[in-house]
N, C-alpha and C positions, 0 to 999 in steps of 0.2 A: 408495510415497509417497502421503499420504493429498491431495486435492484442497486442504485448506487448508494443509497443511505445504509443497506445492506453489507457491499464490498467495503465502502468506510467503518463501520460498526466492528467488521474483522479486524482491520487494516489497525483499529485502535485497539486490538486484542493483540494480534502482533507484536504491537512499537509497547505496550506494557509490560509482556513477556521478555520480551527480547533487552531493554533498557529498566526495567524495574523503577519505570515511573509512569505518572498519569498521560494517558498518550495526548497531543494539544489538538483545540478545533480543527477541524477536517483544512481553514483554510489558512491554520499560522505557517509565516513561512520557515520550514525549518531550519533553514541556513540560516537566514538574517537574523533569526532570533536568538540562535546562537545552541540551539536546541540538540542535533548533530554535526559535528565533525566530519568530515569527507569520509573516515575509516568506519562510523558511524551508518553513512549515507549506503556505503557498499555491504554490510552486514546486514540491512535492512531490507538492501534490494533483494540478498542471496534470502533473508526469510521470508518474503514476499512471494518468492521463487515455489520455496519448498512448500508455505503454507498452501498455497492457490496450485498447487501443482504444473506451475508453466516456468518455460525456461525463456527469458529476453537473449537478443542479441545488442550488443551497442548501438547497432543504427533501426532499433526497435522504437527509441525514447528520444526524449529532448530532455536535457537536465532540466529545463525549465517543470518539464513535469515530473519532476520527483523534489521539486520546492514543497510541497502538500500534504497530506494525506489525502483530500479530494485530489489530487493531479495523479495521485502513486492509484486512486481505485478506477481513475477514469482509464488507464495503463491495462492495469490487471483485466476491466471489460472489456475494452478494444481485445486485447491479446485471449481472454480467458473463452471469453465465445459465450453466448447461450447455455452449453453445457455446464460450464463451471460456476454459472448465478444460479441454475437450477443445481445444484449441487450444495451450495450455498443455502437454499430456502431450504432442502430438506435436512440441516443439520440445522436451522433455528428453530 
C-alpha cells in the first residue's frame, strides 16, 4: 500500500468515526456534495489534527484542499513528514 492510499485509508477511519457514516471516495467533493457543512469541515480538520498528531496553521492550507479526502491526505503528508507515514505503516 502506497504512503498516500495509506494516509487516505486513515483519513476514511477518521470521517467514519467522527460522522458515523461510510466515509466517500478519496476524491468526492465534500462541499458540493453536500456531504459537510462548514462546522462539519472545522471538526474534521481538528480530528485530522489530533489523529495524525500535527497541528495546521491557516496559511498551512487552501480550502481548496480540504474539498477531498485525497486533498485532506496530500495536507497531512506535506505537513506530517516521513515520520508520521512510517508511523502510519507500523500501526497497519
Amino acid at each position: 500500500m502506497t504512503n498516500a492510499a495509506l494516509i487516505v485509508e486513515r483519513l476514511g477511519a477518521v470521517f467514519t468515526r467522527t460522522f458515523h457514516v461510510a466515509a466517500p471516495s478519496p476524491d468526492t467533493d465534500l462541499a458540493e456534495s453536500g456531504i459537510l457543512d462548514p462546522f462539519q469541515f472545522v471538526e474534521l480538520l481538528l480530528k485530522v489534527e489530533a489523529h495524525f498528531n500535527l497541528r495546521f496553521r491557516i496559511d498551512d492550507f487552501s480550502l481548496e484542499e480540504l474539498r477531498t479526502l485525497a486533498g485532506i491526505a496530500r495536507l497531512v503528508a506535506t505537513h506530517g513528514g516521513a515520520r508520521q507515514v512510517a508511523h502510519l505503516r507500523a500501526l497497519h
